[in-house]
N, C-alpha and C positions, 0 to 999 in steps of 0.2 A: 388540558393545559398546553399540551405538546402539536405544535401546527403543523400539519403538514405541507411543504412545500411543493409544485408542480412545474417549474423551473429547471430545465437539465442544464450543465455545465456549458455546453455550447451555444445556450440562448433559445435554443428551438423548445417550441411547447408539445410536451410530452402527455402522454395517456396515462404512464405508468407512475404511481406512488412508490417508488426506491428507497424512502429514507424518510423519518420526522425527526423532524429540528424543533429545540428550542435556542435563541440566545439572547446572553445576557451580559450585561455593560458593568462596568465599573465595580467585578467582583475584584476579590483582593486574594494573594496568592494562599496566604492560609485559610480563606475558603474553601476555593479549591480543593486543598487538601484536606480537607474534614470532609471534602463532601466525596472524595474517592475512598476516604476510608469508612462512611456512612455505606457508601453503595456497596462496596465490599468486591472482591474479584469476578465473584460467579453473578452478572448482571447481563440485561439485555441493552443497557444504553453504554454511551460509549463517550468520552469527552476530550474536547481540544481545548487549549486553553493559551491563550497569545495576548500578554501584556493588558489582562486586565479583562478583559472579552473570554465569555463560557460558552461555547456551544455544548450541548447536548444533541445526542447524536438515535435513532434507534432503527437499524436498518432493519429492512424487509425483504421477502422473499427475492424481486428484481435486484436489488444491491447486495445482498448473499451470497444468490449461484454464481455471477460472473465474480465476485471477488475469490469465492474458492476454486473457480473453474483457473481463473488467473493464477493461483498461487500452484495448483498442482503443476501447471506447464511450466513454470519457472522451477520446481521442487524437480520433477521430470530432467527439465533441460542440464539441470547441474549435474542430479547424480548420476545420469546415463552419460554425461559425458566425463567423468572419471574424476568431478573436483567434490571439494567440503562446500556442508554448510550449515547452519544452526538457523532453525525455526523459529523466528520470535511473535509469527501473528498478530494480534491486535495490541501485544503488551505495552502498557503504559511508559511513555519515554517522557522524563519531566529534567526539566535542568533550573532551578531556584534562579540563580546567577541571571539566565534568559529571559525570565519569568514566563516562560514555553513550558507546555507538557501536551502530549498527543498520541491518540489510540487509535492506529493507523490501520488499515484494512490487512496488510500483510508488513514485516519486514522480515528479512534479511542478513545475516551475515555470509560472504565469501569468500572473498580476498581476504577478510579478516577473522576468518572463521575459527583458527587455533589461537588467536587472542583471548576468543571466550567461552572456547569449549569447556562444556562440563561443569558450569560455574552461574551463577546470575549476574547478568550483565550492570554495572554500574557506570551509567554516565557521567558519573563525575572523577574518574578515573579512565573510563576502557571511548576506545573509540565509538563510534554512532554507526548504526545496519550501514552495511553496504549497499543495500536496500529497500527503499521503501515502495510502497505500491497502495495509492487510493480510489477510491471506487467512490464518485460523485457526481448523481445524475439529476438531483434535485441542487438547489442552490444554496451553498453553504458561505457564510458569512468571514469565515475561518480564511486568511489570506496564506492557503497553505503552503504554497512556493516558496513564499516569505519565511514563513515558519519552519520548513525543513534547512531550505538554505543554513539557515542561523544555527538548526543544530548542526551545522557539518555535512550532511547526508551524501555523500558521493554520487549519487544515482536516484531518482522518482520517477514513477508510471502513474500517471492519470489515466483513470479510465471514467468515460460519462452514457457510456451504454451502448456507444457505436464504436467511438474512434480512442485510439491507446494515442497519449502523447508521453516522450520519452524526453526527461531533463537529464542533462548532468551539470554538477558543480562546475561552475567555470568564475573564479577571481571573486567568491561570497555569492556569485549569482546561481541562477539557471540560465541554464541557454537548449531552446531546443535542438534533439539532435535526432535524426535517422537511426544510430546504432547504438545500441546498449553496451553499456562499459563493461557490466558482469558480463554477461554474453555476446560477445563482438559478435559471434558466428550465427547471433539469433538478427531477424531482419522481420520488419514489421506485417510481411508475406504471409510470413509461420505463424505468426500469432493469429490472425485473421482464418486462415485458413483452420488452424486449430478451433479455433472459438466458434465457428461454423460448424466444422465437424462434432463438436458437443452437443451442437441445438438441432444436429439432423441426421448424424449416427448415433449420438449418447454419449458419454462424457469417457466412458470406459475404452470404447473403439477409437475415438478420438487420441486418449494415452498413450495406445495402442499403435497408431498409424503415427504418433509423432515418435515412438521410440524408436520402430522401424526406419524413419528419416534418420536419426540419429546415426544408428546403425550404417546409413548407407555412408553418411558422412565419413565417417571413421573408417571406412571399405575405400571410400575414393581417396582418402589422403593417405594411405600404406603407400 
């Protein structure tokens, strides 16, 4: 039932199957929700949902390793450099009001990190991740700029299997930008070079050589 798409984000045709989609038109929001609580927490598909439009989502080995490869450099980059922050991974972000809900590769809290320590985050009260981070290399239907924007998101990292692009909020929009807001001090160098370093020394030595930078950083600015 579930197609798989061959479509990377950037248009270029791809080898690799990263992801199967299904989507679907003209669901209603209490669907949705019967059908997140049909599938239950512990599933392997994964759903976005934007005004009426259901993507089904069920990543694969390619759309896996760089989204966790992704999410430890950013876990890495925070906590070695001496700030908070609260893991929220794929969990379900839905807001009725928007008729939005989305299970996003990673997010994030930092800046807002003791708003919601220690607690389940509630959107309809607590602010939205300071960060989100999607990993799409097949073509998804799901206009998901759109869709963060609207929740607030301060910050999103697209990734489509080569190239990282970095939003931030700007006036309801996105606007592309060179520097990451959570981490001014990260530059799109370090990522690259990291993400490299995972696929040719292994993901452990790669953690390894990025904490050491870290390190040296906080050496040169004494």
């Amino acid at each position: 039932m579930v197609q798989a798409e061959t479509l990377p984000a950037n248009g270029a045709v791809s080898t690799l199957i990263a992801e199967q989609r299904l989507t679907l038109h003209n669901v209603s929001w209490q669907t949705y929700e019967k059908l997140l609580d049909a599938f239950g927490e512990h599933r392997a598909v994964r759903f976005h949902y934007d005004e009426g439009v259901l993507e089904f989502m069920v990543p694969l080995e390619a759309h896996e390793n760089p989204s966790d490869v992704i999410g430890a450099f950013i876990r890495r980059l925070v906590v070695d450099s001496g700030l908070d922050i609260k893991s929220m991974a794929s969990t379900t972000l839905r807001r009725k009001a928007l008729q939005k809900g989305a299970e996003p590769d990673k997010c994030f809290y930092i800046q807002n990190e003791s708003k919601v320590r220690g607690r389940v985050v509630d959107l309809e009260k607590d602010p939205p991740p300071d960060l989100v981070v999607e990993v799409d290399i097949t073509h998804t239907d799901i206009d998901k700029n759109r869709l963060y924007a609207q929740f607030g998101v301060p910050e999103f990292w697209r990734f489509n299997g080569q190239s990282l692009t970095i939003y931030q909020l700007q006036d309801g929009q996105y606007e592309e930008v060179e520097q990451s807001l959570s981490l001014p001090w990260m530059d799109k160098s370090l990522f690259y070079e990291y993400l490299n370093n995972s696929k040719t020394l292994g993901e452990a030595q790669a953690l390894r050589q990025l904490s050491a930078w870290i390190a040296s950083q906080s050496t040169d600015s004494d």
